[in-house]
VMD Tcl script that builds the backbone (N, CA, C; Angstrom):
set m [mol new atoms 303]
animate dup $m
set s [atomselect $m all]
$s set {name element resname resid chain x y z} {
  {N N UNK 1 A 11.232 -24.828 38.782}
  {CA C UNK 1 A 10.351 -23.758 38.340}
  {C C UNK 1 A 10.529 -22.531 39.212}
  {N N UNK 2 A 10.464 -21.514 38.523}
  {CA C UNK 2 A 10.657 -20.279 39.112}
  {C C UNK 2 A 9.307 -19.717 39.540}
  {N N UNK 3 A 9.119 -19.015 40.712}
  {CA C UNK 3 A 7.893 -18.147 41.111}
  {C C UNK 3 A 8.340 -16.581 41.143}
  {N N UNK 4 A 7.514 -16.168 39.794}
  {CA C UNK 4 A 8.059 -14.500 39.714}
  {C C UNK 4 A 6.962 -13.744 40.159}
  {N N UNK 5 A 7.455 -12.907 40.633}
  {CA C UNK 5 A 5.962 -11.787 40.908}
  {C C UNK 5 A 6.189 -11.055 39.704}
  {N N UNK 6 A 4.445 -10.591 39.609}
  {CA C UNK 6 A 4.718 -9.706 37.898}
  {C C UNK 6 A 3.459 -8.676 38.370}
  {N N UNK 7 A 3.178 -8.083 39.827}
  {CA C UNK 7 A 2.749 -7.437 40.037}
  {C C UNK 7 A 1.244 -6.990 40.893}
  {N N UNK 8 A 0.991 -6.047 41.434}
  {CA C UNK 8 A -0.654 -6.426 42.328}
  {C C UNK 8 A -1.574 -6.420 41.430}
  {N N UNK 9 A -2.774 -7.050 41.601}
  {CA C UNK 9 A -4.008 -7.279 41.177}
  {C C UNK 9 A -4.349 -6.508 40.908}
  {N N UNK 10 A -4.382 -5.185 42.030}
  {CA C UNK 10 A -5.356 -3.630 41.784}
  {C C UNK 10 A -4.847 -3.098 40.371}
  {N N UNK 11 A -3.685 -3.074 40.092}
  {CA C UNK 11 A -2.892 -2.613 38.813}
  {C C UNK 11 A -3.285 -3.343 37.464}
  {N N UNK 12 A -4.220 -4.203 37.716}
  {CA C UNK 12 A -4.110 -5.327 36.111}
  {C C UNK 12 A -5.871 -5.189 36.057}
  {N N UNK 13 A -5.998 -4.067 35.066}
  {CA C UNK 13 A -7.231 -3.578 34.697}
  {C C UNK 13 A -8.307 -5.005 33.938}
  {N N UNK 14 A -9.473 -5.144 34.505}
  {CA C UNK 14 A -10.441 -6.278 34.202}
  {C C UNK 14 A -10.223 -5.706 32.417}
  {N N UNK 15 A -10.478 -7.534 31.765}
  {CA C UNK 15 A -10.526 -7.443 30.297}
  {C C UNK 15 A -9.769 -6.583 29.448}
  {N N UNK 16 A -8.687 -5.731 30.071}
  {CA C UNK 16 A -7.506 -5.134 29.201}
  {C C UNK 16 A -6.292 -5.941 29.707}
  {N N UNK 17 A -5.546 -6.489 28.688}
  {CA C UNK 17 A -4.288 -7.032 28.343}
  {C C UNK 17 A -2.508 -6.552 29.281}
  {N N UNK 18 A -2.148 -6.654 29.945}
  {CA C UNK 18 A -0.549 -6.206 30.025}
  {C C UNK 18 A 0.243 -6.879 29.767}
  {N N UNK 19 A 1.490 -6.664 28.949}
  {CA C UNK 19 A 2.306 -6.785 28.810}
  {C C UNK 19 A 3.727 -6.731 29.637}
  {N N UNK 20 A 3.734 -7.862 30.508}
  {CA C UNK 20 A 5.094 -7.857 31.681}
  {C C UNK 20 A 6.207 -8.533 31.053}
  {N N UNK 21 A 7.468 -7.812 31.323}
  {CA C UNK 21 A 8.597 -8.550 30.975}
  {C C UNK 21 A 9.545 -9.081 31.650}
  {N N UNK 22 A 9.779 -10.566 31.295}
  {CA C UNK 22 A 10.983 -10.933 32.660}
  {C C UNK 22 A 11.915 -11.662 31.501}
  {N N UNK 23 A 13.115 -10.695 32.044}
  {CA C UNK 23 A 14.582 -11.108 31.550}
  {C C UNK 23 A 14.407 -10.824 29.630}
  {N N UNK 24 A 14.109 -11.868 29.115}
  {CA C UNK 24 A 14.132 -11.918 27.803}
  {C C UNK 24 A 12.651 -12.165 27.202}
  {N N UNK 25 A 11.697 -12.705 28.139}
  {CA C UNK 25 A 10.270 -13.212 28.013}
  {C C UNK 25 A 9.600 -12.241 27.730}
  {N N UNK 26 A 8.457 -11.945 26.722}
  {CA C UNK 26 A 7.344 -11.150 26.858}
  {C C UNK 26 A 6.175 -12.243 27.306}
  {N N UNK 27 A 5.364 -11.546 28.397}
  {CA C UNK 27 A 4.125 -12.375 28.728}
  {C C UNK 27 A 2.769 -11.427 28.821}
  {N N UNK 28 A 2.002 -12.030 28.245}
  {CA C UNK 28 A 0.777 -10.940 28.211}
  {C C UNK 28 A -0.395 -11.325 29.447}
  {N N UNK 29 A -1.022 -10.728 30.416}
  {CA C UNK 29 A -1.923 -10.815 31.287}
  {C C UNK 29 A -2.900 -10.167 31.418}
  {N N UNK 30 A -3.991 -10.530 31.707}
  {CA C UNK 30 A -5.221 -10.796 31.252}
  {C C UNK 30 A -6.001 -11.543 32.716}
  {N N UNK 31 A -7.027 -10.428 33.435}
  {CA C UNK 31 A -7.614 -10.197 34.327}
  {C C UNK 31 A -9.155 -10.672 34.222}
  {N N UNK 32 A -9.640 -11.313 34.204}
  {CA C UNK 32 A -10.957 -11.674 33.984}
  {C C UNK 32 A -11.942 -10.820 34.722}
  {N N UNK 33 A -13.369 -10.315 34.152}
  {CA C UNK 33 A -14.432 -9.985 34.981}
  {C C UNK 33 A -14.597 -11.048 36.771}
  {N N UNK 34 A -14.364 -11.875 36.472}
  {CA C UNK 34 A -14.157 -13.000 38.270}
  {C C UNK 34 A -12.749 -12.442 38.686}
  {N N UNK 35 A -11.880 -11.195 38.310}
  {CA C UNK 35 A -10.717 -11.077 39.184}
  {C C UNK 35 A -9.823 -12.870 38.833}
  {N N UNK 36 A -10.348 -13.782 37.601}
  {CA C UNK 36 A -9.261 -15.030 37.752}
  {C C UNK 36 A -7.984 -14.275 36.276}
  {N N UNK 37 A -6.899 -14.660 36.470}
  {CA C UNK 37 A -5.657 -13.932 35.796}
  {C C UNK 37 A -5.441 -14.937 34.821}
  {N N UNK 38 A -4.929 -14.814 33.666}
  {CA C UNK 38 A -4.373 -15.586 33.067}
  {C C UNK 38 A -2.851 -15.142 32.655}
  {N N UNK 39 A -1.736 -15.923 32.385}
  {CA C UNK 39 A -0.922 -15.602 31.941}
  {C C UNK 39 A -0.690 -16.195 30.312}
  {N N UNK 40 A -0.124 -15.682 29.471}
  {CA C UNK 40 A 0.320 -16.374 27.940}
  {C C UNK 40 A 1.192 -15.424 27.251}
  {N N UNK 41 A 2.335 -16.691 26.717}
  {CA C UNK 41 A 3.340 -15.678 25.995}
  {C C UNK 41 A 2.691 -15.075 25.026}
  {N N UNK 42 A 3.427 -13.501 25.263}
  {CA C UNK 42 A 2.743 -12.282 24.105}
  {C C UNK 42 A 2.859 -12.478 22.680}
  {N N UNK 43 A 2.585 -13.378 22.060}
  {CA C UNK 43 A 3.275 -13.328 20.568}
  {C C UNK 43 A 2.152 -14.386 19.940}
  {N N UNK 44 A 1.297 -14.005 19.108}
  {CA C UNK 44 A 0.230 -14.891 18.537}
  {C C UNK 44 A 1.272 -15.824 17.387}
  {N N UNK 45 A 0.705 -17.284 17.386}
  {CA C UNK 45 A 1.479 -18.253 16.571}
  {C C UNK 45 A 1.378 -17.909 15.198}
  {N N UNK 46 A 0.758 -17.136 14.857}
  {CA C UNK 46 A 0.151 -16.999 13.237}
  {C C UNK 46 A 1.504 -16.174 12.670}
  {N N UNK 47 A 1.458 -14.545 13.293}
  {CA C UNK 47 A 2.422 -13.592 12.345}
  {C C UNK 47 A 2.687 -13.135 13.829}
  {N N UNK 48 A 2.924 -13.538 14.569}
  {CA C UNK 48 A 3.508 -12.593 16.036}
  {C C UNK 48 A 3.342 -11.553 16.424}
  {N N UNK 49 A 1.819 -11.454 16.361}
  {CA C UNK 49 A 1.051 -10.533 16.983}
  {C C UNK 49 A 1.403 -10.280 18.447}
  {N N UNK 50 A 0.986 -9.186 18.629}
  {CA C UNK 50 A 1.335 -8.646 20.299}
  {C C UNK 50 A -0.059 -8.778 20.687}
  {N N UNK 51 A 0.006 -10.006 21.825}
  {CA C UNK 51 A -1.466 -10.600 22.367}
  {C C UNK 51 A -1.888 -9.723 23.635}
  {N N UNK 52 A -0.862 -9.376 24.255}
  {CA C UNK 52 A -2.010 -7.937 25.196}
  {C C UNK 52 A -2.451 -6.654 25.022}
  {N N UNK 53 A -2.221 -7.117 23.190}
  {CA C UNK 53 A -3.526 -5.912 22.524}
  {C C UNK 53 A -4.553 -6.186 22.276}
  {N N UNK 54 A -4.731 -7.929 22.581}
  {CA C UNK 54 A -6.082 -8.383 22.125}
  {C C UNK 54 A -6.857 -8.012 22.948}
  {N N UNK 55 A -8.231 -8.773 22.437}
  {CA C UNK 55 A -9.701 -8.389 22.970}
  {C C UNK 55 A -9.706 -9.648 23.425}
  {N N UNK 56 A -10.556 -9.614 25.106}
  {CA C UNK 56 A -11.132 -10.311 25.683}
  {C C UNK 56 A -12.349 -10.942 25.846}
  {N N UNK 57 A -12.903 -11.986 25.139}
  {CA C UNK 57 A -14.401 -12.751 25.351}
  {C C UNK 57 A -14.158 -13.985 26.245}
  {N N UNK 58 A -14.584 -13.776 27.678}
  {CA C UNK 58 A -14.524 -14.852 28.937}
  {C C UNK 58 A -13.285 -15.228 28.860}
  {N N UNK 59 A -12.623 -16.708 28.724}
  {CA C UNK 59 A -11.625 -17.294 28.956}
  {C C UNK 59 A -10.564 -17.020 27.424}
  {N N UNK 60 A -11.210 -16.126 26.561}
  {CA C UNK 60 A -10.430 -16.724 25.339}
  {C C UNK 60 A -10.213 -15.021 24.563}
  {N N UNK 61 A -8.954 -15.324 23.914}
  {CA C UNK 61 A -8.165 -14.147 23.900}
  {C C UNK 61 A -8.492 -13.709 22.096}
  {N N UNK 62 A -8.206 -12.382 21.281}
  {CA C UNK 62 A -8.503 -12.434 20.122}
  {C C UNK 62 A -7.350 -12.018 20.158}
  {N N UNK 63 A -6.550 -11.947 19.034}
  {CA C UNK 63 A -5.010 -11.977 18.365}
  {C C UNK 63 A -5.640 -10.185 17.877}
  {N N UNK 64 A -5.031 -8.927 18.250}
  {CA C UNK 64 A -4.853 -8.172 17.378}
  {C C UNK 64 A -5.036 -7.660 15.516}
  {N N UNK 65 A -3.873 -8.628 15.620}
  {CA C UNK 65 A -3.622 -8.753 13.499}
  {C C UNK 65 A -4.743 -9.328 12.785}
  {N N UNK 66 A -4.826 -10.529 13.105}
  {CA C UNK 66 A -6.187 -11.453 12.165}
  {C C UNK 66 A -6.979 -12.029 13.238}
  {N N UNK 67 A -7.299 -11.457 14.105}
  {CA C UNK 67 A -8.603 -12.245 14.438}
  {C C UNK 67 A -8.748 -13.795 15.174}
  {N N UNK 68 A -7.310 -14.070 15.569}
  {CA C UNK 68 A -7.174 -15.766 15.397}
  {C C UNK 68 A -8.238 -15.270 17.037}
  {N N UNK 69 A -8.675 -17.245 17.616}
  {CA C UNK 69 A -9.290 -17.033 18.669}
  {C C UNK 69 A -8.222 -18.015 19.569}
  {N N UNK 70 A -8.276 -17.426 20.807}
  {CA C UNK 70 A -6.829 -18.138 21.230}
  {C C UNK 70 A -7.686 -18.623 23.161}
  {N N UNK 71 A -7.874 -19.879 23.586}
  {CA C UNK 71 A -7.522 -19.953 24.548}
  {C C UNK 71 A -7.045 -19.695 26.052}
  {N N UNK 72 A -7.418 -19.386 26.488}
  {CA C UNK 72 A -6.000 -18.804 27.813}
  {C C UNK 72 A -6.010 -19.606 28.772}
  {N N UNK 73 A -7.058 -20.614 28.750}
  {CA C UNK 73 A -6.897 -21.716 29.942}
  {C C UNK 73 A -5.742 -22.729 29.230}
  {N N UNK 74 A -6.065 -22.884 28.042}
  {CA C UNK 74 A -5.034 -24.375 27.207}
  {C C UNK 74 A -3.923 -23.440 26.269}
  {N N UNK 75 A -4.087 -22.567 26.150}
  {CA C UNK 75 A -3.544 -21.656 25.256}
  {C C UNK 75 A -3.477 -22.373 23.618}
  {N N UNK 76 A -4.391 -23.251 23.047}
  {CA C UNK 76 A -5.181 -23.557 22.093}
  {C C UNK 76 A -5.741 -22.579 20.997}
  {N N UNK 77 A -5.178 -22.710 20.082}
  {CA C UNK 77 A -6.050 -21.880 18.868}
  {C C UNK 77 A -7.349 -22.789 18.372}
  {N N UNK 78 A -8.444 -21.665 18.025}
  {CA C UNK 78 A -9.908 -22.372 17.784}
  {C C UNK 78 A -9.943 -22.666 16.198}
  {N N UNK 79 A -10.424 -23.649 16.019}
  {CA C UNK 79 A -10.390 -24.307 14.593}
  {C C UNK 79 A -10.929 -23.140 13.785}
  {N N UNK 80 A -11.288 -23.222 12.427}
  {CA C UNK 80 A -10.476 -24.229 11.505}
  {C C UNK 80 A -8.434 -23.255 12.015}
  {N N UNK 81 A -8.453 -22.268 12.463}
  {CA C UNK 81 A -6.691 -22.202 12.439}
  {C C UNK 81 A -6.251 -22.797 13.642}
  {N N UNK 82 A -5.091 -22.909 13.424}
  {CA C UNK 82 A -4.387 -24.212 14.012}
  {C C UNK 82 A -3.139 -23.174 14.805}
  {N N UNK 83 A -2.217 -24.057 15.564}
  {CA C UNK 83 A -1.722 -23.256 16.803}
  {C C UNK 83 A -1.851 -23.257 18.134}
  {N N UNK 84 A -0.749 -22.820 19.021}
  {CA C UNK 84 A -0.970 -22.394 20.481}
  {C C UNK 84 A 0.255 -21.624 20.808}
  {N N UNK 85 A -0.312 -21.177 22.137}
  {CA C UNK 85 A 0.625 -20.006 22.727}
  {C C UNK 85 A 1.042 -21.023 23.791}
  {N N UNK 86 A 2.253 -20.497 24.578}
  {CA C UNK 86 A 2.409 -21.510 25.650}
  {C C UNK 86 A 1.457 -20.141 26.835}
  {N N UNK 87 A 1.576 -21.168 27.828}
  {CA C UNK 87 A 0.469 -20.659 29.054}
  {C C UNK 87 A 0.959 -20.480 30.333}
  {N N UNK 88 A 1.087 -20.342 31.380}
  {CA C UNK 88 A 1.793 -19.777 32.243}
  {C C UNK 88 A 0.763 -20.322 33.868}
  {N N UNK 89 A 0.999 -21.078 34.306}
  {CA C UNK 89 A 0.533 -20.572 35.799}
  {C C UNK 89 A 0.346 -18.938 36.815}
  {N N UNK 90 A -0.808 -18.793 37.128}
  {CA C UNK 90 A -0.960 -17.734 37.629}
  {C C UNK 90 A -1.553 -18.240 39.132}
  {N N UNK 91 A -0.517 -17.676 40.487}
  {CA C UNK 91 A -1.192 -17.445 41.845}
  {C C UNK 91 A -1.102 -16.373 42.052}
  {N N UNK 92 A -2.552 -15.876 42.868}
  {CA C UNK 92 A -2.681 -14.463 43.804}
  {C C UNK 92 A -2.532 -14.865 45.072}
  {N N UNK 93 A -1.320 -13.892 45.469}
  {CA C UNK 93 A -1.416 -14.077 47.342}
  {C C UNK 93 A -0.981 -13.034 47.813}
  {N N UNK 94 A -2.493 -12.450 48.468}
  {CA C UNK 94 A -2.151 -10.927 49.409}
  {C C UNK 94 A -2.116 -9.705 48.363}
  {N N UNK 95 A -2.804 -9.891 47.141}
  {CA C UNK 95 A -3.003 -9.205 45.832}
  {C C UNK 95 A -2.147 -9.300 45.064}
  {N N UNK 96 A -1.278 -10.127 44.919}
  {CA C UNK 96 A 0.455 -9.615 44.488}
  {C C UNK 96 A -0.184 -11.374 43.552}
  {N N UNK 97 A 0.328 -10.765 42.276}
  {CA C UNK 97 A 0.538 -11.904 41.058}
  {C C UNK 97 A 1.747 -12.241 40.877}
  {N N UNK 98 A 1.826 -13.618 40.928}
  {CA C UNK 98 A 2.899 -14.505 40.922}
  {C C UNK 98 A 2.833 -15.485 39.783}
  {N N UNK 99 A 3.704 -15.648 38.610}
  {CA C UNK 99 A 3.638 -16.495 37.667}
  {C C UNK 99 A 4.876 -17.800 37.862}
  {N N UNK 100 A 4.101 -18.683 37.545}
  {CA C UNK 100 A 5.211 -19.807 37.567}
  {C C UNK 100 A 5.922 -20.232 36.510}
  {N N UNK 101 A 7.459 -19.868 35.900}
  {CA C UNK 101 A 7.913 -20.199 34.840}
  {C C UNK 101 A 9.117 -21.198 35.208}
}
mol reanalyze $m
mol bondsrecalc $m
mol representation Tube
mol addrep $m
């Protein structure tokens, strides 16, 4: 497993979405009101929505296009639609975000 940095903390605005890219990957991140980060690939399972345009409610992400409700701890879509994103390990050390792929 690789440990990438994808940037400082101060830079990753609470409850708005970024979009970091490594190599060929899009990954969308997502800052919680607690300062906890989530990482998840940018692309909703439904029609491949760009997920760090979604809206943030606590741990769980809204898809842009339709509304899906998505996870970010399991990266789980909420019933009745079906789906998941894959999910990403996130460490902070010394402000600097580090994802594990």
């Amino acid at each position: 497993m690789a440990r990438i940095e994808v940037g400082a903390l101060h830079h990753l605005p609470k409850r708005i979405g970024k979009c970091v890219k490594i190599g060929h990957m899009e990954l969308a991140l997502f800052r919680l009101s607690n300062d906890h980060v989530y990482a998840v690939e940018n692309r909703c399972p439904h029609r491949g929505g760009d997920l760090s345009q979604g809206i943030v409610s606590g741990e769980f992400l809204f898809c842009p296009l339709h509304d899906w409700k998505i996870c970010m701890r399991d990266g789980n879509v909420q019933a009745p639609d079906r789906g998941c994103v894959k999910t990403y390990k996130v460490e902070i050390e010394n402000e600097k975000i580090y994802v594990q792929l």
